[in-house]
C-alpha positions as CSV (number, residue, x, y, z in Angstrom):
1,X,14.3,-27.4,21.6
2,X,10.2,-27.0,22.0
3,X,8.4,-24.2,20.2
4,X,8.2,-22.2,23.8
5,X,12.2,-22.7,24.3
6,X,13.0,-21.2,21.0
7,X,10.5,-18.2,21.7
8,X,12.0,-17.9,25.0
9,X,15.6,-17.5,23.9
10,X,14.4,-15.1,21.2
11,X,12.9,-13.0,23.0
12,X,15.6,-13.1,25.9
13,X,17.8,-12.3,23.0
14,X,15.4,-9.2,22.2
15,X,15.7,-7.9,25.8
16,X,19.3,-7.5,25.7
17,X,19.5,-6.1,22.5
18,X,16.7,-3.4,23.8
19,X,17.7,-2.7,27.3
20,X,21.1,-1.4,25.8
21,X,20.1,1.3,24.0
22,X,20.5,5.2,24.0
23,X,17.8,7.6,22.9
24,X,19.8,7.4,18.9
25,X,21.8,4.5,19.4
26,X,21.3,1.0,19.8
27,X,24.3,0.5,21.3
28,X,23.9,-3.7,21.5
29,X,22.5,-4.1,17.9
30,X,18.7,-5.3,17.1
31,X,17.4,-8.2,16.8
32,X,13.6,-8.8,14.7
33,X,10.6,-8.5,17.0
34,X,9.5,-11.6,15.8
35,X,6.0,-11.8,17.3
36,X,5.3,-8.4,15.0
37,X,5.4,-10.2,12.0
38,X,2.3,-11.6,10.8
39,X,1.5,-15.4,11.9
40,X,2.5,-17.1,8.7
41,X,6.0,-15.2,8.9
42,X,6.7,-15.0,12.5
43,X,9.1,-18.5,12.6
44,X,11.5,-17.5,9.5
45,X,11.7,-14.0,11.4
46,X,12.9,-15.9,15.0
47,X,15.0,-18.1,13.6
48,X,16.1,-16.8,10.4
49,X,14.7,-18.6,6.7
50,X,15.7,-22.0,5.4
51,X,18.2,-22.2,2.8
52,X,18.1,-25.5,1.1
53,X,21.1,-26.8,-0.8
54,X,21.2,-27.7,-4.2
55,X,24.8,-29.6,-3.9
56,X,27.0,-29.5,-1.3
57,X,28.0,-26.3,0.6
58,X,31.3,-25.1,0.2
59,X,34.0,-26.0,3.2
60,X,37.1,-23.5,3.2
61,X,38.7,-21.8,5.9
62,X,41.1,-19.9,4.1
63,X,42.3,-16.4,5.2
64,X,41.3,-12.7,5.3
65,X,42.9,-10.4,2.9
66,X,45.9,-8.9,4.7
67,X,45.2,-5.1,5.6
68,X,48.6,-3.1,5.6
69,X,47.7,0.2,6.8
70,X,47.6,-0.1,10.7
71,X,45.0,2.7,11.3
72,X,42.4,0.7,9.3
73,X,43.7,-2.7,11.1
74,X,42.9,-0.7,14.0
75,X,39.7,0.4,12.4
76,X,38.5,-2.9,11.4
77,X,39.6,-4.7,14.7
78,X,37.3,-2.5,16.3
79,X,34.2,-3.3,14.3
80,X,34.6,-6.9,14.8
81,X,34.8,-6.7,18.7
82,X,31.6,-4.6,18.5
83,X,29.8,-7.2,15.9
84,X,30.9,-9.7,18.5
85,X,30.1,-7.9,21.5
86,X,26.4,-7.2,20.0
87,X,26.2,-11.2,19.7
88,X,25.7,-10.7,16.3
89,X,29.1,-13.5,15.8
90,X,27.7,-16.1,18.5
91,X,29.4,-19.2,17.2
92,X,28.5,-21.1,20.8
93,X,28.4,-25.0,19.8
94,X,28.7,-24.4,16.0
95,X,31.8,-26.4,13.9
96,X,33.1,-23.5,11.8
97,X,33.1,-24.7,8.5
98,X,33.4,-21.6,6.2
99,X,34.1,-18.0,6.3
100,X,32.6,-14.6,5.0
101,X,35.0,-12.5,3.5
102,X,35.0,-9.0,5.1
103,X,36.5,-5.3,4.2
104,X,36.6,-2.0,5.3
105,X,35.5,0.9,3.3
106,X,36.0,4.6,3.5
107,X,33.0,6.0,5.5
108,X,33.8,10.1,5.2
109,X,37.1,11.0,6.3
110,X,38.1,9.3,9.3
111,X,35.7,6.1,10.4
112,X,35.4,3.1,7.9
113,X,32.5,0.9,7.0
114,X,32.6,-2.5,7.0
115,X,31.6,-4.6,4.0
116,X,30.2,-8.3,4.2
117,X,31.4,-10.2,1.0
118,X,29.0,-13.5,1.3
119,X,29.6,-13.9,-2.3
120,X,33.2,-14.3,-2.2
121,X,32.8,-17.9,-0.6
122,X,30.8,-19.6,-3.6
123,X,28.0,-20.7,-0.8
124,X,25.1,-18.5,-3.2
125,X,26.2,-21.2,-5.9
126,X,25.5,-23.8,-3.4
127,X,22.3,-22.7,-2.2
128,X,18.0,-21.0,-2.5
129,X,15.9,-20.0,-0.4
130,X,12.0,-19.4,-0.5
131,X,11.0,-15.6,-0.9
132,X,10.4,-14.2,2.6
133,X,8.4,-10.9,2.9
134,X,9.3,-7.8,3.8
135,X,8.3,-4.5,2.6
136,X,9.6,-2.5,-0.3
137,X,9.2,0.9,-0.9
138,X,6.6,0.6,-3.2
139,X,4.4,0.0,0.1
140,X,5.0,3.6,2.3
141,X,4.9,5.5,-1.3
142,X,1.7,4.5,-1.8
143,X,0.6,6.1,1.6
144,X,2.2,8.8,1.1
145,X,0.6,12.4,1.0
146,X,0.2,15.9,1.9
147,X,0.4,15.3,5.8
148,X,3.0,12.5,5.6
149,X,6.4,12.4,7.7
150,X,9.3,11.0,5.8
151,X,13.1,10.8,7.5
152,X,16.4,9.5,6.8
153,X,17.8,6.0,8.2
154,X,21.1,4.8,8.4
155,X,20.9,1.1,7.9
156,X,24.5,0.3,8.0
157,X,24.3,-2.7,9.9
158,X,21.0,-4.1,9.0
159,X,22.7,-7.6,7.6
160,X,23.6,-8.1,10.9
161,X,20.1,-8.2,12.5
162,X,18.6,-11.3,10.6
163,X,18.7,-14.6,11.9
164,X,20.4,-17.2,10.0
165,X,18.8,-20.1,10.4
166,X,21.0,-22.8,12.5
167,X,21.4,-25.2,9.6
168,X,23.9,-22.5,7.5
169,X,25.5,-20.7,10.5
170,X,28.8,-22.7,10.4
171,X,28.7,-21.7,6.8
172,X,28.4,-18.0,7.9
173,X,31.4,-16.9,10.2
174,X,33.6,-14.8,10.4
């Protein structure tokens, strides 16, 4: 695909992730405005940053844990449709060949959280990956002062808003 098709899609994909949002909830996910990012970042924002393989990637299918209590089943069922809905899980075209290990946590008394175990899978033994900026909060403290705003985020499904890049995603689903 040209330079221009890959911005197209992107930014196609950024439309529908905007244009189905409330005024607190973005009810279709996010995806990076990549054109934000300075120049010499903007293509490992699109299409997510190369990983580069020190031996071969690990290639197992094997199964999720079993969940026994039917509520959380329920729970977790849910949260999947939604991560697939959003597009976040677009396997289109791809070969599967691994899978991330995923649980549910408690999330206060009656809604769960799901956790992302892309450790579980031995692909980090496998793999590195250049450094690719972002800020840290070393970079809004130093701005900080007398007339300064500060607010709470809830960033509970920020993994899911990167890009991999199309050379790992059969080695990232789910």
């Amino acid at each position: 695909m040209t330079k221009m098709g890959q911005d197209q899609q992107a930014i196609a994909s950024f439309l529908r992730h905007s244009c189905h949002k409330s005024w607190f909830e973005y009810n279709a996910g996010l995806r990076l405005i990549f054109f934000r990012f300075p120049g010499m970042y903007m293509r490992e924002a699109r299409d997510g940053v190369k990983m580069f393989f020190e031996k071969p990637g690990p290639m197992m299918r094997s199964a999720q844990a079993t969940i026994n209590d039917s509520g959380i089943q329920t729970k977790v069922r849910e949260k999947i449709a939604k991560v697939i809905w959003m597009r976040y899980l677009n396997t289109e075209g791809v070969v599967i060949k691994l899978n991330i290990k995923y649980f549910a946590g408690p999330k206060g008394d009656e809604d769960i959280h799901m956790v992302y175990d892309t450790t579980a899978n031995n692909l980090n033994d496998a793999v590195w990956v250049l450094t690719f900026w972002l800020p840290t909060i070393d970079m809004p403290v130093q701005n900080v002062g007398q007339e300064s705003w500060m607010m709470d985020r809830d960033v509970g499904d920020m993994f899911l808003n990167y890009q991999l890049h199309e050379d790992v995603r059969p080695l990232h689903c789910s």
